[in-house]
mmCIF entry with sequence, helices, sheets and N, C-alpha, C, O atoms, coordinates in Angstrom:
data_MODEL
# 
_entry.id   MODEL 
# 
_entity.id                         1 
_entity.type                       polymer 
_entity.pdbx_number_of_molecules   1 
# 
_entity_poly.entity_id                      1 
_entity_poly.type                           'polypeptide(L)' 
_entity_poly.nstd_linkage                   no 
_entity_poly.nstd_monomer                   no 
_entity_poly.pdbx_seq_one_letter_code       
;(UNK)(UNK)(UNK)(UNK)(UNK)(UNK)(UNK)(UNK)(UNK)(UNK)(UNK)(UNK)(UNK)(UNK)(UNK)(UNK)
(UNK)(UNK)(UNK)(UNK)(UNK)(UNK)(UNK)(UNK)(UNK)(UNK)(UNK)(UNK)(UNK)(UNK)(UNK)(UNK)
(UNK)(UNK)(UNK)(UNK)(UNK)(UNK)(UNK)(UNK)(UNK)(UNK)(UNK)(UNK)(UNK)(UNK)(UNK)(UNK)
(UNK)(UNK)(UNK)
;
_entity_poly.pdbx_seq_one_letter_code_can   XXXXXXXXXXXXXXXXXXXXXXXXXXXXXXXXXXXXXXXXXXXXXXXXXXX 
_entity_poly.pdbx_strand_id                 A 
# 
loop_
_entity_poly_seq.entity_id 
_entity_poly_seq.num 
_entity_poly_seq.mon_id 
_entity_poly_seq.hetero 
1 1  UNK n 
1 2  UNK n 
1 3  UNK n 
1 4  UNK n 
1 5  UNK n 
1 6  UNK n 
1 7  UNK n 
1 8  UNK n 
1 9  UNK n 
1 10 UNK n 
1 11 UNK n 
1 12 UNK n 
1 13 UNK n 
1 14 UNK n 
1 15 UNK n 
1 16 UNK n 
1 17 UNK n 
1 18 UNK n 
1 19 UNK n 
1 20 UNK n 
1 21 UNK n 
1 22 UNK n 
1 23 UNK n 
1 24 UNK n 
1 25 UNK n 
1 26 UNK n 
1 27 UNK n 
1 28 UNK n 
1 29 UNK n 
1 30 UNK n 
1 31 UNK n 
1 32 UNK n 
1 33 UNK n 
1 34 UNK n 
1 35 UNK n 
1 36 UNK n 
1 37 UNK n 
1 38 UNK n 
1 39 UNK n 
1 40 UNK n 
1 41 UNK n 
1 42 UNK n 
1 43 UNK n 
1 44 UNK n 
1 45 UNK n 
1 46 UNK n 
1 47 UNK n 
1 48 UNK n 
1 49 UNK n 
1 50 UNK n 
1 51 UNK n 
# 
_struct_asym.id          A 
_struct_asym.entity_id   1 
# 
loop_
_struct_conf.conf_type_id 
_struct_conf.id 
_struct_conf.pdbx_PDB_helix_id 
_struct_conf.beg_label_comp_id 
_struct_conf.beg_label_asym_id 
_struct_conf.beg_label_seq_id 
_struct_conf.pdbx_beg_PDB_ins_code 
_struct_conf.end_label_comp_id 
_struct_conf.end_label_asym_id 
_struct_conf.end_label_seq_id 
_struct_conf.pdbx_end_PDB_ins_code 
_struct_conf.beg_auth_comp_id 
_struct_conf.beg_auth_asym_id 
_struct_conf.beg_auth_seq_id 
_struct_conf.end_auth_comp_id 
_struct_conf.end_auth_asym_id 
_struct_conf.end_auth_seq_id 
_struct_conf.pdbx_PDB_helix_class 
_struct_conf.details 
_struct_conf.pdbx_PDB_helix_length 
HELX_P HELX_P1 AA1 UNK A 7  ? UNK A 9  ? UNK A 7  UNK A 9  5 ? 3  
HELX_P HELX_P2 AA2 UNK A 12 ? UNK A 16 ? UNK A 12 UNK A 16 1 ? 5  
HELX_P HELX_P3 AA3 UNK A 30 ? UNK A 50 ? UNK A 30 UNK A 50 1 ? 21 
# 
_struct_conf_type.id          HELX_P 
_struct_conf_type.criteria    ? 
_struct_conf_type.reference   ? 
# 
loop_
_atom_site.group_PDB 
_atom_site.id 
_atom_site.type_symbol 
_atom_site.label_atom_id 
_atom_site.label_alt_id 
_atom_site.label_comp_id 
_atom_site.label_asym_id 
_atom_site.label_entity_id 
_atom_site.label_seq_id 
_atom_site.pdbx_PDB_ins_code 
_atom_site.Cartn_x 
_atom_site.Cartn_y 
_atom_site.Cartn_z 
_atom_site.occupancy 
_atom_site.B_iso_or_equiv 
_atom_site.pdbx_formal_charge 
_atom_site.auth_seq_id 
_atom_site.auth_comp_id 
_atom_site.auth_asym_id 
_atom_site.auth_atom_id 
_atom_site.pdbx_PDB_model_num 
ATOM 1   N N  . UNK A 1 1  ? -40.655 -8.295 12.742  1.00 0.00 ? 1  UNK A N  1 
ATOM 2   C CA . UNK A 1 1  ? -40.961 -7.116 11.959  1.00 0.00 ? 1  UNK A CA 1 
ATOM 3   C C  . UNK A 1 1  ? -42.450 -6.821 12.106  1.00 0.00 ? 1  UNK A C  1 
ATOM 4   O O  . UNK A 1 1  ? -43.348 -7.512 11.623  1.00 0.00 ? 1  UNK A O  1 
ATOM 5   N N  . UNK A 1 2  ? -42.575 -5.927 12.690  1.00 0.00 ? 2  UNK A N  1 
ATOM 6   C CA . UNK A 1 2  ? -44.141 -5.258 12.883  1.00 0.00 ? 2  UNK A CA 1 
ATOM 7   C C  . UNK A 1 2  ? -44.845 -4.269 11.591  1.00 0.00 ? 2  UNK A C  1 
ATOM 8   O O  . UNK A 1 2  ? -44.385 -3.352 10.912  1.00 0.00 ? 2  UNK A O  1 
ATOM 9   N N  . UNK A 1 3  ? -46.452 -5.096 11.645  1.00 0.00 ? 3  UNK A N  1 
ATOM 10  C CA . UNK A 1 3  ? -47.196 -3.938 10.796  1.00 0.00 ? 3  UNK A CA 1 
ATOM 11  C C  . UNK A 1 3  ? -47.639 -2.227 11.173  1.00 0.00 ? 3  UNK A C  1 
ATOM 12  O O  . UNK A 1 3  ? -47.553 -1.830 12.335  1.00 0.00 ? 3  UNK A O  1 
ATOM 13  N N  . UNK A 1 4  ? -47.942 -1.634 10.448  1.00 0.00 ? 4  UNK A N  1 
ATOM 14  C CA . UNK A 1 4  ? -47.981 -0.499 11.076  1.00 0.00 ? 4  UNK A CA 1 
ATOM 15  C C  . UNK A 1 4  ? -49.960 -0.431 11.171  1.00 0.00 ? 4  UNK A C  1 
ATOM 16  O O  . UNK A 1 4  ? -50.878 -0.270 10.367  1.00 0.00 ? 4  UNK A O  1 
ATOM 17  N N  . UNK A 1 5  ? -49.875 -0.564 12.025  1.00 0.00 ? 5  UNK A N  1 
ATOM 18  C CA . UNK A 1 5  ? -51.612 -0.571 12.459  1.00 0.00 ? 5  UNK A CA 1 
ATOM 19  C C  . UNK A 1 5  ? -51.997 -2.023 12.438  1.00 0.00 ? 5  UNK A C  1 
ATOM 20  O O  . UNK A 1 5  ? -51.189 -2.731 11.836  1.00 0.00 ? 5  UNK A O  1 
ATOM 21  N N  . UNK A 1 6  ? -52.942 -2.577 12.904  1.00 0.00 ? 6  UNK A N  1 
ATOM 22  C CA . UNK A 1 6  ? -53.522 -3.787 12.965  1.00 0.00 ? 6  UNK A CA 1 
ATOM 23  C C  . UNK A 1 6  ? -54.623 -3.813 12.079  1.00 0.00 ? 6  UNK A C  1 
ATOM 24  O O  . UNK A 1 6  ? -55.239 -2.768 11.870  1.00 0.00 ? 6  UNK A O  1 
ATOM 25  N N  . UNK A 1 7  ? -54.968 -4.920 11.505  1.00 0.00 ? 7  UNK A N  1 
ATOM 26  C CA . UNK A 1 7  ? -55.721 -5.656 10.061  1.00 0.00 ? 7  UNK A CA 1 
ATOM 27  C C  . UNK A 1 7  ? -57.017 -5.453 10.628  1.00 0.00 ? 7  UNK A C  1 
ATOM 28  O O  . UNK A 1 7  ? -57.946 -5.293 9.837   1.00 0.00 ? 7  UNK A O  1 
ATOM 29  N N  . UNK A 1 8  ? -57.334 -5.424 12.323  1.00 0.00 ? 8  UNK A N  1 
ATOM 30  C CA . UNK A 1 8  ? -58.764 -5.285 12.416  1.00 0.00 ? 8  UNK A CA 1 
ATOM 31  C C  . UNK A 1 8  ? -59.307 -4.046 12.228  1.00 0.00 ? 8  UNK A C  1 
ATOM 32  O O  . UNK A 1 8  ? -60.525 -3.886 12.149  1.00 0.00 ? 8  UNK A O  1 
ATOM 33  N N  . UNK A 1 9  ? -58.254 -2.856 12.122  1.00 0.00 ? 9  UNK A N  1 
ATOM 34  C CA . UNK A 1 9  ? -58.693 -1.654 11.966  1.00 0.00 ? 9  UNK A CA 1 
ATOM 35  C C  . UNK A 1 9  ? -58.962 -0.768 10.646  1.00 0.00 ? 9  UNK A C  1 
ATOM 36  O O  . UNK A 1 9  ? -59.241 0.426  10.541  1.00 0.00 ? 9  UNK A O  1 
ATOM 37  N N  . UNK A 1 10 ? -58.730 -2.045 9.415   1.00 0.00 ? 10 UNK A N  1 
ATOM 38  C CA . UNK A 1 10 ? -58.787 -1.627 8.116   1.00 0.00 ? 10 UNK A CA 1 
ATOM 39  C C  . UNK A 1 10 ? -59.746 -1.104 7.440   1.00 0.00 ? 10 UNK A C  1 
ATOM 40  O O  . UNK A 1 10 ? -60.453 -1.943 6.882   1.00 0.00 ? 10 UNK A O  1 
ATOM 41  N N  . UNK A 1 11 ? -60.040 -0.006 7.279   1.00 0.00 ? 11 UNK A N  1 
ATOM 42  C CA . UNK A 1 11 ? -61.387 0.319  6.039   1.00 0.00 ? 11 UNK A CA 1 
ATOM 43  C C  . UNK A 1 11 ? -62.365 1.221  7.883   1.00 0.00 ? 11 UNK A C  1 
ATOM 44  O O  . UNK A 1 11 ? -63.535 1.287  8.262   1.00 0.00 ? 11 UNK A O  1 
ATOM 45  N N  . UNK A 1 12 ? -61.260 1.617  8.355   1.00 0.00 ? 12 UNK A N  1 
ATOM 46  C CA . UNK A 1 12 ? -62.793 2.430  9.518   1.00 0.00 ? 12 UNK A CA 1 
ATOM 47  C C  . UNK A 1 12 ? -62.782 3.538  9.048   1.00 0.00 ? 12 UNK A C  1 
ATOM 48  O O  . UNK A 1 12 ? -63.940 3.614  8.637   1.00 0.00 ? 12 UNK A O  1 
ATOM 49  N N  . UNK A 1 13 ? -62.151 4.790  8.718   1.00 0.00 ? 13 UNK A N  1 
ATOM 50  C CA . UNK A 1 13 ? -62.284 5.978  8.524   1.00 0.00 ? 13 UNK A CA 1 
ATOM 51  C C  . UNK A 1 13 ? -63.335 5.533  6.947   1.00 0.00 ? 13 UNK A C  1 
ATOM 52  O O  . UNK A 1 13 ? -64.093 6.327  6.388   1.00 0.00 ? 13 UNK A O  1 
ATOM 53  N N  . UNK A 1 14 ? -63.203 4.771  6.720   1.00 0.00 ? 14 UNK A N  1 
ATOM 54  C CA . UNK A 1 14 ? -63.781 5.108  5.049   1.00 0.00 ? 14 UNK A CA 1 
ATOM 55  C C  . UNK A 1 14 ? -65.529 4.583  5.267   1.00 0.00 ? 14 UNK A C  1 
ATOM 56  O O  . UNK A 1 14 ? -66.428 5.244  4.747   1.00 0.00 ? 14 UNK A O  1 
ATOM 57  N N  . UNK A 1 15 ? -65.780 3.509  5.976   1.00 0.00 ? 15 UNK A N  1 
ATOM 58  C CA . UNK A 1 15 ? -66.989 2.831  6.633   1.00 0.00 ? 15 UNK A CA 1 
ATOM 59  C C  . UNK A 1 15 ? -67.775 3.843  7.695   1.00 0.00 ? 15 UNK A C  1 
ATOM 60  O O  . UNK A 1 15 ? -68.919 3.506  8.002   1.00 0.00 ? 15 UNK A O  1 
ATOM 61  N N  . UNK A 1 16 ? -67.125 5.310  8.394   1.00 0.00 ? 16 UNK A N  1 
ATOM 62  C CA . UNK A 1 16 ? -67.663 6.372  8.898   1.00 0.00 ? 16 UNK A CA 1 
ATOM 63  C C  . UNK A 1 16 ? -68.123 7.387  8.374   1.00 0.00 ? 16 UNK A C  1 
ATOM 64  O O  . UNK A 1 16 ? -69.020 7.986  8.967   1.00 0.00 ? 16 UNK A O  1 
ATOM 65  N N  . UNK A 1 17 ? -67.731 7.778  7.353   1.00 0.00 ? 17 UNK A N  1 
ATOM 66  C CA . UNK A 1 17 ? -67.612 9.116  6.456   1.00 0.00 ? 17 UNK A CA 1 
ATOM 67  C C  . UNK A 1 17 ? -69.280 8.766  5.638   1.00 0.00 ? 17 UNK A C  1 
ATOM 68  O O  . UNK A 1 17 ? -69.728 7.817  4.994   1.00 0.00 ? 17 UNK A O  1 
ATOM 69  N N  . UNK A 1 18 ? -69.756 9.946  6.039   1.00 0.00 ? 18 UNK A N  1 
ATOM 70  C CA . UNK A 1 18 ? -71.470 9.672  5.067   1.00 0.00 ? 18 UNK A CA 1 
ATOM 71  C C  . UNK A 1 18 ? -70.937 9.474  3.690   1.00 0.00 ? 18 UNK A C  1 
ATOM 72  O O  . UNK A 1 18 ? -69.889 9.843  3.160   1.00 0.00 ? 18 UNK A O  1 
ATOM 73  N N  . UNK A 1 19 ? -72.025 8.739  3.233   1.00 0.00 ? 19 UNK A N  1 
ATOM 74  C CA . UNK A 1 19 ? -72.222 8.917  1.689   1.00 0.00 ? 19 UNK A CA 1 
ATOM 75  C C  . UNK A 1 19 ? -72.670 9.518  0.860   1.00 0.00 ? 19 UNK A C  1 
ATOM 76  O O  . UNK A 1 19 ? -73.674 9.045  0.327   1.00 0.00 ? 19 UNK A O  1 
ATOM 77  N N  . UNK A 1 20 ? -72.007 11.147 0.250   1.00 0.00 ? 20 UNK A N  1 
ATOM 78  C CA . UNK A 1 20 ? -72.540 11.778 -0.809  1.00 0.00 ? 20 UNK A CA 1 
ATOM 79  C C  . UNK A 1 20 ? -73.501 11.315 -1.656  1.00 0.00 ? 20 UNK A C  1 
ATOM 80  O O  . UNK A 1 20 ? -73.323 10.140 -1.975  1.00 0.00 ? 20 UNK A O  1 
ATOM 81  N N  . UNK A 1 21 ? -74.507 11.867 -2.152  1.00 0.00 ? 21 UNK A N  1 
ATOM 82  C CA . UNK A 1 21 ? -74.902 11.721 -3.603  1.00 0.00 ? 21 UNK A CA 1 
ATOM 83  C C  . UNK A 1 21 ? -73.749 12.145 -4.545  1.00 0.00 ? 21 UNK A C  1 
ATOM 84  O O  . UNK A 1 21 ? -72.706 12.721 -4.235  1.00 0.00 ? 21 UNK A O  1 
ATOM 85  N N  . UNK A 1 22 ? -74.292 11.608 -6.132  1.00 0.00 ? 22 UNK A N  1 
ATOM 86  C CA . UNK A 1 22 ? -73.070 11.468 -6.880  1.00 0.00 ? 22 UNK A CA 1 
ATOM 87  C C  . UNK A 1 22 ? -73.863 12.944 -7.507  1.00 0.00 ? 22 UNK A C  1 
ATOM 88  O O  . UNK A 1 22 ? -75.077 13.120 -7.605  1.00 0.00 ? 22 UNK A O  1 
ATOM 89  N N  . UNK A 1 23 ? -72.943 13.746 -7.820  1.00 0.00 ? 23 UNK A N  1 
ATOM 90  C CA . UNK A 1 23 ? -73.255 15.013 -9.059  1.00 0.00 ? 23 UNK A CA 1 
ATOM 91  C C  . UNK A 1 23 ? -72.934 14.671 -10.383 1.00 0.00 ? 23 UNK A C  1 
ATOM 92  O O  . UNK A 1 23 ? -72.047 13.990 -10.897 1.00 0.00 ? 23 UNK A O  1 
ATOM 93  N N  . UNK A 1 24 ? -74.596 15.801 -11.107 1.00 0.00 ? 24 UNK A N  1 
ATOM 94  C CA . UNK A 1 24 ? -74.651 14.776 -12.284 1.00 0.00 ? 24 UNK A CA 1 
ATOM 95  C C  . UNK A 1 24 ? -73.767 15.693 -13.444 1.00 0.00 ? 24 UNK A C  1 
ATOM 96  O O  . UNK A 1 24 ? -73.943 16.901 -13.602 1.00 0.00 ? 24 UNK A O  1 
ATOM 97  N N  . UNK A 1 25 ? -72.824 14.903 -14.185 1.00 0.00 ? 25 UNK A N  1 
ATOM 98  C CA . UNK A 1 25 ? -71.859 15.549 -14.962 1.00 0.00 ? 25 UNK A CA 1 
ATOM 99  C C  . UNK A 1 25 ? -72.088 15.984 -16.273 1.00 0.00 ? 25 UNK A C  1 
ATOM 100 O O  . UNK A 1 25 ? -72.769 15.083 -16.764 1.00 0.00 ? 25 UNK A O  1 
ATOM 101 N N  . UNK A 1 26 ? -71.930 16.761 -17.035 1.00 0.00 ? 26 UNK A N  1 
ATOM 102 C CA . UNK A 1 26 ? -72.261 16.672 -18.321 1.00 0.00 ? 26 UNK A CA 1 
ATOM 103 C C  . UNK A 1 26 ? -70.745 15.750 -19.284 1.00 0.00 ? 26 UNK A C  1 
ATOM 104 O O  . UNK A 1 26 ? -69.649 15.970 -18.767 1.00 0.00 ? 26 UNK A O  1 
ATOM 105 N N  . UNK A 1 27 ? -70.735 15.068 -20.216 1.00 0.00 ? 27 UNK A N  1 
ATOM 106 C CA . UNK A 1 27 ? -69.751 13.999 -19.710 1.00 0.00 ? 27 UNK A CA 1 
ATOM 107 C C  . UNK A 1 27 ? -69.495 14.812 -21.884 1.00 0.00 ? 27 UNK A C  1 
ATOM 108 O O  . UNK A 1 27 ? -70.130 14.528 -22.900 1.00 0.00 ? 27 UNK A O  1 
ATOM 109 N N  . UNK A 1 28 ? -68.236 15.856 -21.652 1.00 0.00 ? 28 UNK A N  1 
ATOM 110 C CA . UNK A 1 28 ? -68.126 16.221 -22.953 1.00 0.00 ? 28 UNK A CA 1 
ATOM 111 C C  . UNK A 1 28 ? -66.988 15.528 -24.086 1.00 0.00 ? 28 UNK A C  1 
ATOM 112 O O  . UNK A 1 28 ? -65.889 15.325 -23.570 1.00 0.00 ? 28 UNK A O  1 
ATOM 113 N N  . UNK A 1 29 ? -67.061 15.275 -25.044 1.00 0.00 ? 29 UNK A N  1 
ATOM 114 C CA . UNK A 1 29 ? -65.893 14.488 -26.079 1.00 0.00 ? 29 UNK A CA 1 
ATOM 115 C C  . UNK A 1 29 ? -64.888 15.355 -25.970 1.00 0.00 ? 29 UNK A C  1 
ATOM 116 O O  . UNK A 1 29 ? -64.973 16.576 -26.100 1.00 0.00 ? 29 UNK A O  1 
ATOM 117 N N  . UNK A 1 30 ? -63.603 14.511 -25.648 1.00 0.00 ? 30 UNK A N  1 
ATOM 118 C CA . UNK A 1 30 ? -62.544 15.239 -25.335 1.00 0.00 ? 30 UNK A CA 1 
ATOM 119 C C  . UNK A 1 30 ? -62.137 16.226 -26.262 1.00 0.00 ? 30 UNK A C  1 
ATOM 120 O O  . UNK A 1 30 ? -61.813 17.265 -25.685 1.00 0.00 ? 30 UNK A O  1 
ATOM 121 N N  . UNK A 1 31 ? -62.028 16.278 -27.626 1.00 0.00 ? 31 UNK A N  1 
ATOM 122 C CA . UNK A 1 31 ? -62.189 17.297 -28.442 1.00 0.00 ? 31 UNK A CA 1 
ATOM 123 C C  . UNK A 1 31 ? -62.879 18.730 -27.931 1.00 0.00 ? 31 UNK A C  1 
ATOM 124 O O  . UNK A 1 31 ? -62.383 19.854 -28.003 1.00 0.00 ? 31 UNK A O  1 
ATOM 125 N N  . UNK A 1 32 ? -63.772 18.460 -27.562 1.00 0.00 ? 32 UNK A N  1 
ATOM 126 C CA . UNK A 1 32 ? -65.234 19.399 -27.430 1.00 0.00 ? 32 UNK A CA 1 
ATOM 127 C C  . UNK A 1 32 ? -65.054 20.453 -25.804 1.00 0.00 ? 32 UNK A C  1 
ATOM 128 O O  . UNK A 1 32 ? -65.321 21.626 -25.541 1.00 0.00 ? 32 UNK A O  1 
ATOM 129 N N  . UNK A 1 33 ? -64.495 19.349 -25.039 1.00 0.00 ? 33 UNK A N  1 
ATOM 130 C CA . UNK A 1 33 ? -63.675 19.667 -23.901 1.00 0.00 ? 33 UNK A CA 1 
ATOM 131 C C  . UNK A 1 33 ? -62.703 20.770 -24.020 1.00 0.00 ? 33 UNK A C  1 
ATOM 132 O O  . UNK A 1 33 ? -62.853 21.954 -23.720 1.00 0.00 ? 33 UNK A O  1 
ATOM 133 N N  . UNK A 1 34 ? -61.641 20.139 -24.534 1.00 0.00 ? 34 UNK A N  1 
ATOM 134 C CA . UNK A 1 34 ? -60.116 21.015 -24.466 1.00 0.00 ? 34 UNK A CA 1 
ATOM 135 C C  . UNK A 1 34 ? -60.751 22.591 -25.875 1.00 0.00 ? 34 UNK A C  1 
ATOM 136 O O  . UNK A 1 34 ? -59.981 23.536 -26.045 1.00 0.00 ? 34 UNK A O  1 
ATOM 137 N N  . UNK A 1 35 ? -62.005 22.553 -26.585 1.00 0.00 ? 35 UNK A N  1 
ATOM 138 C CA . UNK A 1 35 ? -62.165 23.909 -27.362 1.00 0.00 ? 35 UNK A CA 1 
ATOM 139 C C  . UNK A 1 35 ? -62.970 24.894 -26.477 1.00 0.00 ? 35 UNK A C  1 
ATOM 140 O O  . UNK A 1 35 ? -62.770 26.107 -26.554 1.00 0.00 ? 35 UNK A O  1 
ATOM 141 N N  . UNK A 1 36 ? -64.070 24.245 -25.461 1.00 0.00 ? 36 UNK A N  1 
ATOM 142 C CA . UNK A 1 36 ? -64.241 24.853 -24.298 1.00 0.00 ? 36 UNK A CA 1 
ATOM 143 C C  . UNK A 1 36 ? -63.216 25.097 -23.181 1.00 0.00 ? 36 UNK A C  1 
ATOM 144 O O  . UNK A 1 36 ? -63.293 26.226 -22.696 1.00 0.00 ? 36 UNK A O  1 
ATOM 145 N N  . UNK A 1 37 ? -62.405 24.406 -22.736 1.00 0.00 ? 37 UNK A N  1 
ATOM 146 C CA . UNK A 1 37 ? -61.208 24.949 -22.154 1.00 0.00 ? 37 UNK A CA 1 
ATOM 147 C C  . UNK A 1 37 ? -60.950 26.184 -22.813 1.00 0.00 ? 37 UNK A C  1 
ATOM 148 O O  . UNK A 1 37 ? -61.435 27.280 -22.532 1.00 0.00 ? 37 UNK A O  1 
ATOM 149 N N  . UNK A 1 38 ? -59.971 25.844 -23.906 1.00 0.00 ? 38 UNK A N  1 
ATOM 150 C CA . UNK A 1 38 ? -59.856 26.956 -24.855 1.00 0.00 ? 38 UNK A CA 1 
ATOM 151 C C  . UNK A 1 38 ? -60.439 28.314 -24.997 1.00 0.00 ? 38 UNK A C  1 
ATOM 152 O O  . UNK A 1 38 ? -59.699 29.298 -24.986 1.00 0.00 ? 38 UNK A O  1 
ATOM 153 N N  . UNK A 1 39 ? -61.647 28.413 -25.121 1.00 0.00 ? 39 UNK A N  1 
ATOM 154 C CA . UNK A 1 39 ? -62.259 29.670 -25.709 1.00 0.00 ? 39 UNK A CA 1 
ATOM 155 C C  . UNK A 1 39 ? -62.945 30.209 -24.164 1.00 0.00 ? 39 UNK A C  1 
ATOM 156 O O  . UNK A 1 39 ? -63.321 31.382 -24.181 1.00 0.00 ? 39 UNK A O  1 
ATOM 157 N N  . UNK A 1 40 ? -63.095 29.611 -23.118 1.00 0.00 ? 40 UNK A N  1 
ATOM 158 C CA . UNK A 1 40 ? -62.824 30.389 -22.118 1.00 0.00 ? 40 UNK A CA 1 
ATOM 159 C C  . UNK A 1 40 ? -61.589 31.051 -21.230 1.00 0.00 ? 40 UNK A C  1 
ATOM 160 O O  . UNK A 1 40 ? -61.576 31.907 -20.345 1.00 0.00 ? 40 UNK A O  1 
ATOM 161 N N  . UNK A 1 41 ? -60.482 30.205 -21.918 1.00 0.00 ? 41 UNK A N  1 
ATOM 162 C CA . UNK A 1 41 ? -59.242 30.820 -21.019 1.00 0.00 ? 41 UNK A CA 1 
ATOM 163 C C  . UNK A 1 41 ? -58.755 31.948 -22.293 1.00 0.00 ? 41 UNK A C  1 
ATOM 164 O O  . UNK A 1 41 ? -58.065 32.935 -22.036 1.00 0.00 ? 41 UNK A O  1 
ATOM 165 N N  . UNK A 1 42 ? -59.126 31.692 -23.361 1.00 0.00 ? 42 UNK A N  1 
ATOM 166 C CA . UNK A 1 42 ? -58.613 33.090 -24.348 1.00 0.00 ? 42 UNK A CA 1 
ATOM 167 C C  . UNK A 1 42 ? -60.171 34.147 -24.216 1.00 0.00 ? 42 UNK A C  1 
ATOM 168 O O  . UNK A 1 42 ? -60.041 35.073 -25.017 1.00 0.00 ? 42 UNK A O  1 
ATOM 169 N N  . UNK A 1 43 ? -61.484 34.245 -23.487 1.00 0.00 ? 43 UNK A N  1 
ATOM 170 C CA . UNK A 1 43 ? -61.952 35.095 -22.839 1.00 0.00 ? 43 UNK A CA 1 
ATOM 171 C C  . UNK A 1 43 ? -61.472 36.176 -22.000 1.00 0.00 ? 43 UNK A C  1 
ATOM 172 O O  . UNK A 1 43 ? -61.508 37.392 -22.193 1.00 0.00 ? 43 UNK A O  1 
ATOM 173 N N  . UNK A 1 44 ? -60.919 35.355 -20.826 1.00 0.00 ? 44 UNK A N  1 
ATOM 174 C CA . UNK A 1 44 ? -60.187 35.116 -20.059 1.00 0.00 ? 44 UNK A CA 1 
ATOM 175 C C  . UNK A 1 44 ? -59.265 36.637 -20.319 1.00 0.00 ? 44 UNK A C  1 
ATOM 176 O O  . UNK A 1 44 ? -59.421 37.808 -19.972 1.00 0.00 ? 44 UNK A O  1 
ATOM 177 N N  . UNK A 1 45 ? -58.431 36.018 -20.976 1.00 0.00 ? 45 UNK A N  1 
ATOM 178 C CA . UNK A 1 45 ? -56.878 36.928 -21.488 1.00 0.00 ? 45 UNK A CA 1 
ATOM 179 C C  . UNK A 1 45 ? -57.497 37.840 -22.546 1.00 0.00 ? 45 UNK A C  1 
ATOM 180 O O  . UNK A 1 45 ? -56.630 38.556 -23.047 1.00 0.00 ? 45 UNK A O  1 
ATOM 181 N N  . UNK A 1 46 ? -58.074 37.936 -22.783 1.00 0.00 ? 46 UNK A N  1 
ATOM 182 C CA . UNK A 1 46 ? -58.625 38.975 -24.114 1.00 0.00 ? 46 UNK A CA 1 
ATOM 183 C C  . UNK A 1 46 ? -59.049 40.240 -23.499 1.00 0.00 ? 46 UNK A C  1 
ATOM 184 O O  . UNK A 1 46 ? -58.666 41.398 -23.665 1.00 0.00 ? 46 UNK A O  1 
ATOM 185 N N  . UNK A 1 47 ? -60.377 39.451 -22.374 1.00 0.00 ? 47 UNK A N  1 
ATOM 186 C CA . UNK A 1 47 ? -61.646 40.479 -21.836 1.00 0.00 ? 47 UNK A CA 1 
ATOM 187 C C  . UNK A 1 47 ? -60.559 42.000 -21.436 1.00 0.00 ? 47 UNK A C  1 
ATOM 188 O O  . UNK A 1 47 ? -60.854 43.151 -21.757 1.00 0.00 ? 47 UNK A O  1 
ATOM 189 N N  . UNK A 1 48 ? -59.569 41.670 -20.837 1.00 0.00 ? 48 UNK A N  1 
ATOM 190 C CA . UNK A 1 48 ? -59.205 43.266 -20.473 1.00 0.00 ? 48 UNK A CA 1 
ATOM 191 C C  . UNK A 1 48 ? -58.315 43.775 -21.106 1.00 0.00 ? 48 UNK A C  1 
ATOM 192 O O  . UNK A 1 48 ? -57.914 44.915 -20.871 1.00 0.00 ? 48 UNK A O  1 
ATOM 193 N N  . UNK A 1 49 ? -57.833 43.000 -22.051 1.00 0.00 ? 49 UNK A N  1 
ATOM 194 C CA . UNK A 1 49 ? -56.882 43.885 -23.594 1.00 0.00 ? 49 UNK A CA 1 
ATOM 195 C C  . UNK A 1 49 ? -58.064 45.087 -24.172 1.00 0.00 ? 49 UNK A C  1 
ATOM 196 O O  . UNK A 1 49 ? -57.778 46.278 -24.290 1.00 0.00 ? 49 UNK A O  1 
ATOM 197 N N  . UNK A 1 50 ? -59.522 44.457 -24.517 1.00 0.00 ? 50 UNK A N  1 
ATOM 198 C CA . UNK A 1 50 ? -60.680 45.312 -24.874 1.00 0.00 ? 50 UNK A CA 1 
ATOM 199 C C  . UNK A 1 50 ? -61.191 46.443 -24.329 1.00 0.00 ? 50 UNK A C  1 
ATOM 200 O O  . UNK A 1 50 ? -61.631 47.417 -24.939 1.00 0.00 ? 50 UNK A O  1 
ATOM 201 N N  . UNK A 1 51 ? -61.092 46.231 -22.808 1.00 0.00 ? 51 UNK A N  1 
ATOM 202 C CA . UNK A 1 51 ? -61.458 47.665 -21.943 1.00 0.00 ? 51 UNK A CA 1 
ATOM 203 C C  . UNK A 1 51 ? -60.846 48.674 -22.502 1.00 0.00 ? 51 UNK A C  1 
ATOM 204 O O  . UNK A 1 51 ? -60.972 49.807 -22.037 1.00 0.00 ? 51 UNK A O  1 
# 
């Protein structure tokens, strides 16, 4: 029963690929999150009921 690829070839695509910098997040309380979700997707659906 054969592997599919050989063990010496493990981890190459990932050992080639540059390394990004990390982007810096604003890191919000999930509460605080899902009312910003919120009050931009009912923007969202509102803005052209008003026109």
């Amino acid at each position: 029963m054969g592997t599919h690829g050989s063990m010496t070839k493990a981890g190459k695509v990932r050992k080639q690929t540059p390394r990004m910098p990390s982007k810096n997040k604003k890191n919000y309380h999930p509460r605080l999150k899902n009312r910003v979700k919120y009050t931009s997707r009912l923007e969202k659906v509102a803005a052209p009921a008003r026109a």
